[in-house]
C-alpha positions in Angstrom: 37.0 -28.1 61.6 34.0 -25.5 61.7 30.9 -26.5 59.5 30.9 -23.1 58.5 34.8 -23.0 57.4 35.3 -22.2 53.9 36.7 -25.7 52.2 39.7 -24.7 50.6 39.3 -24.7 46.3 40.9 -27.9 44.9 44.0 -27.1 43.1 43.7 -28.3 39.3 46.4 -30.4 38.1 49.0 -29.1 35.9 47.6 -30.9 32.8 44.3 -29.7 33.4 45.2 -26.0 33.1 47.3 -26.4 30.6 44.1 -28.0 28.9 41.8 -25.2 30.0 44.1 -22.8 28.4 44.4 -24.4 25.6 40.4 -24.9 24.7 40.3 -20.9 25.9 42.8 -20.2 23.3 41.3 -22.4 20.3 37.4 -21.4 21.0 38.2 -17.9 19.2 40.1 -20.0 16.2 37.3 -22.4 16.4 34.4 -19.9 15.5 36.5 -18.1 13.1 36.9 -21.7 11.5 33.1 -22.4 11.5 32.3 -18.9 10.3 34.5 -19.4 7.2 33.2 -22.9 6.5 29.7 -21.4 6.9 30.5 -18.8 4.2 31.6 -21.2 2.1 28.3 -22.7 2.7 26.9 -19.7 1.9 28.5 -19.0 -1.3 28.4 -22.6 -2.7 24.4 -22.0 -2.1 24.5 -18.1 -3.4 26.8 -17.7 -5.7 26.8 -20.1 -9.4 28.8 -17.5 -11.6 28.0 -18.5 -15.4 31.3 -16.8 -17.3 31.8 -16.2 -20.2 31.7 -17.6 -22.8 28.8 -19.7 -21.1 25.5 -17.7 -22.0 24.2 -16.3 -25.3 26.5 -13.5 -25.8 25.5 -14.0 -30.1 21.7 -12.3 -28.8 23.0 -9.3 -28.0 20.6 -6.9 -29.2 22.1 -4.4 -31.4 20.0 -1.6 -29.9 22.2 -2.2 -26.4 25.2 -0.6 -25.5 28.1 -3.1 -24.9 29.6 -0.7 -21.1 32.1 -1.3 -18.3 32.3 0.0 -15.3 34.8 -0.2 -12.7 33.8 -1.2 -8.5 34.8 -0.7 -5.6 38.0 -2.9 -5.8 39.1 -1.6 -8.7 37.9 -4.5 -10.9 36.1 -4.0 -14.2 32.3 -4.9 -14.2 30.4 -5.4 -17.5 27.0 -4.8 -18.7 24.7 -4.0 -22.0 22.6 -0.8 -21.1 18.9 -0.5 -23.2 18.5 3.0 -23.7 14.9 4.4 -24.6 14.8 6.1 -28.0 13.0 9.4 -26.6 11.8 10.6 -23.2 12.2 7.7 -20.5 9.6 7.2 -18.1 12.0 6.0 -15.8 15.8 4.9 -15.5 15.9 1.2 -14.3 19.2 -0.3 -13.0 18.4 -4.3 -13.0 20.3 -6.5 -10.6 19.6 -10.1 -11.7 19.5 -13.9 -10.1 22.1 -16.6 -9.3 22.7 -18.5 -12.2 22.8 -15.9 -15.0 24.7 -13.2 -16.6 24.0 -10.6 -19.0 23.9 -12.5 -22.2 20.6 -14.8 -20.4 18.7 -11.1 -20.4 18.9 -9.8 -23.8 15.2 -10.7 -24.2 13.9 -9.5 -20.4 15.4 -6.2 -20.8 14.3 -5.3 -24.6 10.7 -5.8 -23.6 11.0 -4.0 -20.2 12.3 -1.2 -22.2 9.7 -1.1 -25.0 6.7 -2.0 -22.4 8.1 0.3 -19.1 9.4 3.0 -22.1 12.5 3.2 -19.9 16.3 3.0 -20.3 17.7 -0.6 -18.7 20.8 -1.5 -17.1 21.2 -5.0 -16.8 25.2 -5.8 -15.3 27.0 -8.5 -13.9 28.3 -9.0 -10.5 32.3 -9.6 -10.0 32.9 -12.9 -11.6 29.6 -13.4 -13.6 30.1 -13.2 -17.4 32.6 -10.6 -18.5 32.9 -9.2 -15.0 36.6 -9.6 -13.4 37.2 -11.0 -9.6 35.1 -13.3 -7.7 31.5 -12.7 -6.3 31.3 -12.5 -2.7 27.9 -11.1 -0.4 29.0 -7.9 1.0 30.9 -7.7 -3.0 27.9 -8.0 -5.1 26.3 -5.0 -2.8 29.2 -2.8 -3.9 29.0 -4.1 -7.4 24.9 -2.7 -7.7 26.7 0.6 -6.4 29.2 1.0 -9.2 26.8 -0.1 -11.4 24.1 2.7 -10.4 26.8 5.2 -10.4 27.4 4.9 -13.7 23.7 4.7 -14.7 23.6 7.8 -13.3 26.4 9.3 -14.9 25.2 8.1 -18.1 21.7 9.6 -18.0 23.0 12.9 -16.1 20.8 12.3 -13.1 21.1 11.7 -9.3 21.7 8.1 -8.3 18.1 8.6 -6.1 16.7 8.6 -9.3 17.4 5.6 -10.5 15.1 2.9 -10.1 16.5 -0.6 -8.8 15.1 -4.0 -9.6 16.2 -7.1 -8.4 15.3 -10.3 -9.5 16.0 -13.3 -6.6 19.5 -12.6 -4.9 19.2 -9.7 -6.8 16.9 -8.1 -4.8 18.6 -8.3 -2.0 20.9 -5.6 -3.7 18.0 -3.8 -4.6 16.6 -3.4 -1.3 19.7 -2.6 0.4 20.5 0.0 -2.3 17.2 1.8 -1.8 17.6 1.6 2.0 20.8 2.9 2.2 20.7 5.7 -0.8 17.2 6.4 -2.0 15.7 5.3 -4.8 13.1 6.5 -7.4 11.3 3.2 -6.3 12.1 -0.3 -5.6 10.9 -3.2 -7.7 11.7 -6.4 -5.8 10.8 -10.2 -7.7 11.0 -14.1 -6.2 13.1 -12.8 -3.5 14.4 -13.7 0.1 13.8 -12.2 3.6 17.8 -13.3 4.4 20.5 -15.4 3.6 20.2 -16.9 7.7 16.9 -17.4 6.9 17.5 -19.5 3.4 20.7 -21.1 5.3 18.6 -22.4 7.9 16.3 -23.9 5.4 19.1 -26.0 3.5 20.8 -26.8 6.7 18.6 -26.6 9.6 21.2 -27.8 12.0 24.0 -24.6 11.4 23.8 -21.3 13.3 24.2 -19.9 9.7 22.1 -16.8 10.7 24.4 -15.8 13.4 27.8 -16.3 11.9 27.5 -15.0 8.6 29.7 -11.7 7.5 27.3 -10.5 5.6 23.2 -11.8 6.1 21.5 -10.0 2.9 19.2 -8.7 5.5 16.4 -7.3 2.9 13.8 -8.5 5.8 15.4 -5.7 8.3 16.6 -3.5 5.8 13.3 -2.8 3.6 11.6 -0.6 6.2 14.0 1.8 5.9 13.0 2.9 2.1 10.2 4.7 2.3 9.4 5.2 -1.6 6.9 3.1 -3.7 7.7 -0.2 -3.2 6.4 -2.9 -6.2 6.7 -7.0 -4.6 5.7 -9.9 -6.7 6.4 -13.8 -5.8 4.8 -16.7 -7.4 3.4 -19.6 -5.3 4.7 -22.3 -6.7 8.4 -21.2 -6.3 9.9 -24.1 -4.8 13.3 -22.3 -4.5 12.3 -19.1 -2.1 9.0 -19.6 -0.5 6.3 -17.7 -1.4 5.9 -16.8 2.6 9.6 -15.3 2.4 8.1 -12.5 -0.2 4.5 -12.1 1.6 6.9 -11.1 4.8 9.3 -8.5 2.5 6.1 -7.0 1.4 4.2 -6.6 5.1 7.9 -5.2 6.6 7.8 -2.5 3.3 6.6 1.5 3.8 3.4 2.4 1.9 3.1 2.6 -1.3 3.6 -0.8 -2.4 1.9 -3.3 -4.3 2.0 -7.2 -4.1 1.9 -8.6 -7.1 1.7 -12.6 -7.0 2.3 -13.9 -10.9 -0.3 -16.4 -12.7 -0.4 -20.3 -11.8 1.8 -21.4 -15.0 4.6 -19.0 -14.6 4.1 -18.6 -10.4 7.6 -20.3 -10.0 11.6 -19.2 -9.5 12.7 -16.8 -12.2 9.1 -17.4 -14.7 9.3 -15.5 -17.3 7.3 -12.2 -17.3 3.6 -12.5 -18.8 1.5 -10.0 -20.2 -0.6 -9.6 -16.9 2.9 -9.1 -15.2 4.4 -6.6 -17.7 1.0 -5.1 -17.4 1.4 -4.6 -13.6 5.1 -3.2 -13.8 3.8 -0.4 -16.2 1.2 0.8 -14.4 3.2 0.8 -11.1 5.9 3.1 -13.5 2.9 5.5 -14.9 2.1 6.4 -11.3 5.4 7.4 -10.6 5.2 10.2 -13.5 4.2 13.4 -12.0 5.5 15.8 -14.7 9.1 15.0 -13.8 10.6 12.4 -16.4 13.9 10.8 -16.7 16.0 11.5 -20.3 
């Protein structure tokens, strides 16, 4: 036979195709399989719903509005809504952290209305608190757009008018509400660049970034708000790094402030001090320019 001949292709055996078909088959089921275990992963890190009656529900302010809301799949969403007695400086919707509903932010959202003189919004994702169904990523993105409809509604002005403020995975609602629809302004506190990017630092060996559903992008999405933008993140926060909020900040439009809290109450979900509340309510002032929310 010719060197240069063409050697004929071996023939596989019969078991061998049938096992090449097979793995060809199962790779599809395979990733599917790893992308739902991976947002399991994801939601046993996001998502610890405290329902009620676990909270403080006896400290509900009687100056708050006890509302419900309904979302995007058709389930009923609660909240307590602070409204400002007089002219509002602004209408804040606030979209709070893991581990908390409503009933933990009684206090928070009395003394942002009193300091920021603003009506507050403070409401809980599906399956926090009062709120029906189960919280999901892509769902608690819906549930901060029910929720600003009805603020809205409520104050008779365009949902671009509202200002959003998110507190830890609350913030990544915030951003992507802004992004998407416009906001007065964007307040965003102790928060992460991505979910991939807190996935990778919990399990370092998963492709968590790449198989998600839904990545709570804030890092990508931030740049497309280009309203005054107000970041703070403590240093010692040992649950989102403080390098995760320096990046939010650099990938924001101008106008925006940094804002990094005092040593003492630098860490995850610190309560606000005077220097903070200080901060907040001069980054409100600026935004009045004769125009003010009722």
């Amino acid at each position: 036979m010719d060197a240069e001949s063409p050697q004929p292709t071996p023939k596989l055996s019969r078991g061998r195709r049938m096992l090449n078909y097979f793995l060809l088959g199962f790779l599809p089921v395979l990733v599917y399989m790893i992308g739902c275990q991976t947002d399991r992963i994801a939601w046993s890190l996001l998502f610890h719903p405290p329902k009620h009656p676990k909270g403080y529900w006896e400290s509900q302010p009687a100056s708050c509005e006890d509302v419900r809301f309904v979302n995007a799949r058709n389930e009923t969403l609660h909240g307590w809504y602070f409204p400002f007695d007089g002219t509002a400086k602004a209408v804040i919707l606030y979209c709070h952290g893991n581990a908390e509903n409503v009933s933990f932010l009684g206090g928070v959202a009395g003394e942002l209305r009193q300091r920021l003189q603003s009506s507050i919004l403070v409401f809980d994702y599906a399956g926090y608190g009062k709120s029906e169904g189960s919280p999901s990523a892509s769902g608690i993105l819906e549930d901060g757009r029910a929720a600003r409809r009805w603020l809205a509604e409520r104050n008779g002005i365009p949902e671009s008018e509202i200002v959003v403020y998110g507190q830890s995975l609350g913030g990544a609602v915030a951003v992507d509400l802004a992004a998407k629809d416009e906001a007065r302004a964007m307040i965003v506190e102790s928060s992460f660049t991505s979910l991939g990017d807190m996935g990778r630092l919990m399990f370092p060996l998963l492709p968590v970034n790449g198989l998600l559903k839904e990545n709570l992008a804030s890092i990508k999405k931030i740049g497309h708000f280009y309203g005054p933008v107000f970041i703070s993140h403590g240093k010692a926060d040992s649950v989102v790094p403080f390098g995760q909020g320096k990046r939010l900040f650099k990938a924001a439009n101008e106008p925006k402030t940094f804002y990094v809290p005092i040593s003492g109450v630098d860490y995850h979900s610190a309560p606000l001090s005077s220097e903070h509340l200080e901060k907040l309510r001069e980054f409100i002032e600026e935004l009045v320019d004769g125009t003010t929310a009722q």
